[in-house]
C-alpha positions in Angstrom: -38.0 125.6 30.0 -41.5 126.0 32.1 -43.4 124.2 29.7 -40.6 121.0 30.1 -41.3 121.4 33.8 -45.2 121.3 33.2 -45.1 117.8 30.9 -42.7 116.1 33.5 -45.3 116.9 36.5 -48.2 116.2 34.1 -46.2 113.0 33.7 -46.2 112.3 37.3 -49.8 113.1 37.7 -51.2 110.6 35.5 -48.7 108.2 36.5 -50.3 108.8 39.7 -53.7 108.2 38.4 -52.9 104.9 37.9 -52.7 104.2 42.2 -55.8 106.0 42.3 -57.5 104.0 39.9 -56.2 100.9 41.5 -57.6 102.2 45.0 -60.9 102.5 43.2 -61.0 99.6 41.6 -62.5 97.5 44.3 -65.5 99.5 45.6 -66.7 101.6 42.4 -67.6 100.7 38.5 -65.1 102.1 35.8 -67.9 104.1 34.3 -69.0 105.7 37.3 -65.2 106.4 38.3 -64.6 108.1 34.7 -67.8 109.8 35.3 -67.3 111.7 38.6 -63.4 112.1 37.5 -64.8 114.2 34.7 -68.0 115.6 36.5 -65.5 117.3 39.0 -63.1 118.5 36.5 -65.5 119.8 34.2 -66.9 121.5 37.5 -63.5 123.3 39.0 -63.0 124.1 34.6 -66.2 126.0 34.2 -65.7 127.9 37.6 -62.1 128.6 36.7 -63.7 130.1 33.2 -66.2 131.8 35.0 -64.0 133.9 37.8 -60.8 134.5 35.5 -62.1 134.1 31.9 -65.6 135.5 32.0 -67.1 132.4 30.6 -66.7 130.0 27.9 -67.0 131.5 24.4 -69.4 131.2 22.1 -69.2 128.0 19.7 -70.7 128.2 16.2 -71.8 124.7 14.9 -68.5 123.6 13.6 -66.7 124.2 17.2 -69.5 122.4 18.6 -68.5 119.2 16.1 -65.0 119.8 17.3 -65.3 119.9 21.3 -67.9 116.7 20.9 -65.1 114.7 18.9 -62.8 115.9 21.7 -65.2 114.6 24.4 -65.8 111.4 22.4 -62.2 110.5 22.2 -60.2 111.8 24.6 -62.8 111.4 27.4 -65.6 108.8 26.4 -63.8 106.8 24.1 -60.5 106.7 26.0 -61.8 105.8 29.4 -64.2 103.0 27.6 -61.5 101.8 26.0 -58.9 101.7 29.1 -61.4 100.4 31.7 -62.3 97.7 29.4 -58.7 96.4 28.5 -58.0 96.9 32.2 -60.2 94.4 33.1 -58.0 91.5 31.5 -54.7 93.0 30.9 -52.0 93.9 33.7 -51.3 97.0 34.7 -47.4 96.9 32.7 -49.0 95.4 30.0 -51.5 98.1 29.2 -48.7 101.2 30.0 -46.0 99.8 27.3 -49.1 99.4 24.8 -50.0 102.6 25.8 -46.1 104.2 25.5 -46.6 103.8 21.9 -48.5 106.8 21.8 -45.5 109.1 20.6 -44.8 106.9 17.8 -48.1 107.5 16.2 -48.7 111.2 17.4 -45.1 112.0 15.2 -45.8 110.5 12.5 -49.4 111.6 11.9 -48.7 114.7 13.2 -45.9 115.1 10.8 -48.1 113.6 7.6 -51.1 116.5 8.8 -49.4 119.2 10.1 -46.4 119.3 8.7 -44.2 119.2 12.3 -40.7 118.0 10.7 -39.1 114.6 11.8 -35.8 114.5 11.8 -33.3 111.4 12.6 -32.6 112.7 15.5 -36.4 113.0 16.9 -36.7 109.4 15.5 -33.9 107.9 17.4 -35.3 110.2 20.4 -39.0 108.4 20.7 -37.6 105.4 19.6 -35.0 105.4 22.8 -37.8 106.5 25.6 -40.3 103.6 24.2 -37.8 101.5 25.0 -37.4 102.9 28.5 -40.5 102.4 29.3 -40.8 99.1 28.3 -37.9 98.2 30.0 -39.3 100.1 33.3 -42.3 98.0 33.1 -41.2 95.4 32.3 -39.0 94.7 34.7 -35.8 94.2 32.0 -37.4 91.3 30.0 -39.7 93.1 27.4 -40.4 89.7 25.4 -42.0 88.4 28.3 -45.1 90.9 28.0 -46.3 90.2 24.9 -45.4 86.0 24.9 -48.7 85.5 25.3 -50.0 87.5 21.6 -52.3 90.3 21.8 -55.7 89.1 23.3 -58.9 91.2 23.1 -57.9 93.1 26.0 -54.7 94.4 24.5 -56.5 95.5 21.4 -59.2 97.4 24.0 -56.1 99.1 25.0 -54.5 99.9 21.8 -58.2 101.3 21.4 -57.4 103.7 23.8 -54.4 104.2 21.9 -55.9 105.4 19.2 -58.6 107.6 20.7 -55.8 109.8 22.3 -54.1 110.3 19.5 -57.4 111.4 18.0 -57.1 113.8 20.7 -54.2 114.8 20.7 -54.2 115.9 17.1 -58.1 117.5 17.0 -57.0 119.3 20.4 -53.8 121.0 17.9 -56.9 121.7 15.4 -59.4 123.4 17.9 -56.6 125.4 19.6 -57.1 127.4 16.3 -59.6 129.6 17.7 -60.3 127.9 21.1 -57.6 128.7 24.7 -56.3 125.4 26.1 -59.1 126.0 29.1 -61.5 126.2 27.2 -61.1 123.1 25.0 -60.7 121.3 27.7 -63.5 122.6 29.6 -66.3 122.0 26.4 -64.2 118.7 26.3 -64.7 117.5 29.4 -68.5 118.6 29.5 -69.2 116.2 26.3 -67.0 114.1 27.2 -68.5 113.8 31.1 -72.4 113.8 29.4 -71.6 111.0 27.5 -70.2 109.0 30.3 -73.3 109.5 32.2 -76.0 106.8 30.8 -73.5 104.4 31.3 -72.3 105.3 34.8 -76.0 104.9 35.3 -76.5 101.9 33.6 -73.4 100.6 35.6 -75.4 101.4 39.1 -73.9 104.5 40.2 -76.7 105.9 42.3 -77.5 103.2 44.4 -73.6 102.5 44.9 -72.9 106.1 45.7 -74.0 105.5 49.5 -71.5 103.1 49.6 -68.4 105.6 48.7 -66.0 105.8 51.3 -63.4 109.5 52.2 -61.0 107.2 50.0 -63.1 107.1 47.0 -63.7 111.0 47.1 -60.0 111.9 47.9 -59.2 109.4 45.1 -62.0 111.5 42.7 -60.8 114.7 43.8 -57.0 113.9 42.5 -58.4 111.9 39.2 -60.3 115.1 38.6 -58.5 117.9 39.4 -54.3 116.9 39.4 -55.0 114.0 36.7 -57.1 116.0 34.1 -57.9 119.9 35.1 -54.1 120.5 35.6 -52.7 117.8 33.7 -54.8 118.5 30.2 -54.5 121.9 30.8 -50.5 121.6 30.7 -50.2 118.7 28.1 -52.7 121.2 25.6 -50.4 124.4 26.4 -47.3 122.1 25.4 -48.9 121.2 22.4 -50.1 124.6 21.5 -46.1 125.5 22.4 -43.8 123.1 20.8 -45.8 120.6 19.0 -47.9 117.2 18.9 -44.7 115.6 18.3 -42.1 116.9 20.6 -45.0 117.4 23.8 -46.3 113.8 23.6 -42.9 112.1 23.5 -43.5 112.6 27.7 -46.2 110.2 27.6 -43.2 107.7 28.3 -42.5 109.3 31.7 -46.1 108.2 32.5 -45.6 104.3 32.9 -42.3 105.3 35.0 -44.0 107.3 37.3 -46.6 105.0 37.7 -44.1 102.9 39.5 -42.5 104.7 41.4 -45.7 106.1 42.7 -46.6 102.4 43.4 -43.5 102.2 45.5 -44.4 105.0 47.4 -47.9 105.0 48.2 -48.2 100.8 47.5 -44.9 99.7 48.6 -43.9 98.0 45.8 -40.4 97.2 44.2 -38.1 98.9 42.3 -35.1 97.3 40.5 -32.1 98.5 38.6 -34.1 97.9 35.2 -36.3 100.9 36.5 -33.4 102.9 36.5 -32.1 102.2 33.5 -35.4 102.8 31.8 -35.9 106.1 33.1 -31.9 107.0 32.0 -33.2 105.8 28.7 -36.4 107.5 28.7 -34.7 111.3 30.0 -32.1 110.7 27.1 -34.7 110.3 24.6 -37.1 113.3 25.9 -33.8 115.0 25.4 -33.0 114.2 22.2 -36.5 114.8 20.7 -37.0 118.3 22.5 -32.8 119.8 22.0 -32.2 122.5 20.1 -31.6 120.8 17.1 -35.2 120.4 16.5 -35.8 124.1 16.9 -36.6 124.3 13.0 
């Protein structure tokens, strides 16, 4: 049951990311955001390496190919892709786009790796996607996507796609590689490549300009929203499965909300409710013990 436990806070961590992106948003560049996010958590992951692991292993040249197509997805190609739909699409928009992530992951993880889907996981995803959708939007679903998919929505569903890259290559490298320490190498790459265009984007002559709130903001992206919450979402996967650990993603729109009633003030309504019922019942179903086979 721990590792349930872990994917519901990791849930709630990057549902909290999304207030501290927000808070961000309107005294610091989405490049140079992404950049120190992952600066400091590739920091506190190499440390933690260090003082309880020793250090980072050794990669021969195929590791190497695998922690830099971790980086490129899952941190690089991700964030690009987020921060770039972001700038056009709501917030609500962007998460349901996002809650299809489960969908994909199942189905490609069962077509590569041979993770069985049953009816019942089916009818599970397909019950917490719609929960989430519901959640965001506010009990009227149709209304988000009136409007057909503009260039922003396909910039998210970029995103999309780049972590279910990651999701499935992190499965691969955790072959012969601890959760730590993919995350740590994927971080580092990922963090390099984020740098030229954090640079490009102004970072050091905006960096006087940072307020306490920017850092504390940093400091949660880096350490709650990726250190501890890839850590956890890597062990799931490395536990139960692709499949069953990334059907949790649709807690993360959820709490996004309710962390944006809390810290922002903002609304909730009874369609909330009803799409986090629906979203428990299908976490449930996809991760009982009929799926124990």
């Amino acid at each position: 049951m721990m590792v349930y436990g872990k994917l519901i806070m990791t849930a709630f961590f990057w549902g909290g990311t999304f207030v501290a992106g927000r808070m961000l948003a309107g005294g610091m560049g989405a490049f140079s955001a992404a950049f120190l996010r992952f600066l400091t958590a590739s920091i506190c992951l190499v440390w933690f390496m260090y003082s309880r692991a020793g250090g980072l292993p050794v990669l021969d040249k195929k590791g190497w190919v695998g922690v830099c197509l971790l980086g490129a997805t899952g941190v690089f190609a991700y964030n690009a892709f987020f921060f770039t739909g972001l700038q056009t699409v709501p917030a609500g928009r962007a998460a349901v786009i996002v809650s299809t992530n489960p969908i994909f992951i199942t189905l490609l993880a069962a077509l590569f790796f041979g993770e069985k889907l049953t009816p019942r996981k089916g009818v599970g995803i397909c019950l917490s996607v719609t929960g989430a959708t519901i959640a965001i939007s506010r009990g009227d679903p149709v209304s988000l996507f009136s409007g057909g998919l503009s260039s922003g929505d396909l910039a998210i569903f970029g995103g999309v796609a780049s972590w279910i890259a990651y999701s499935l290559l992190g499965k691969r490298m955790m072959g012969f590689l601890t959760p730590h320490a993919a995350i740590t190498y994927s971080c580092i790459t990922g963090t390099i490549m984020l740098f030229p265009f954090a640079l490009y984007e102004g970072l050091v002559g905006d960096f006087a300009s940072y307020t306490v709130s920017h850092f504390m903001c940093i400091l949660y992206l880096g350490v709650l929203g990726t250190v501890v919450g890839f850590t956890w979402f890597y062990e799931a996967i490395n536990e139960i499965g692709a499949s069953r650990a990334s059907v949790f993603i649709n807690f993360v729109p959820v709490a996004a909300i309710l962390s944006g009633w809390f810290f922002l003030g903002e609304p909730l309504s009874i369609s909330l409710l009803a799409g986090v019922s629906l979203v428990v019942t299908g976490v449930y179903l996809t991760n009982s013990a009929n799926n124990k086979a």
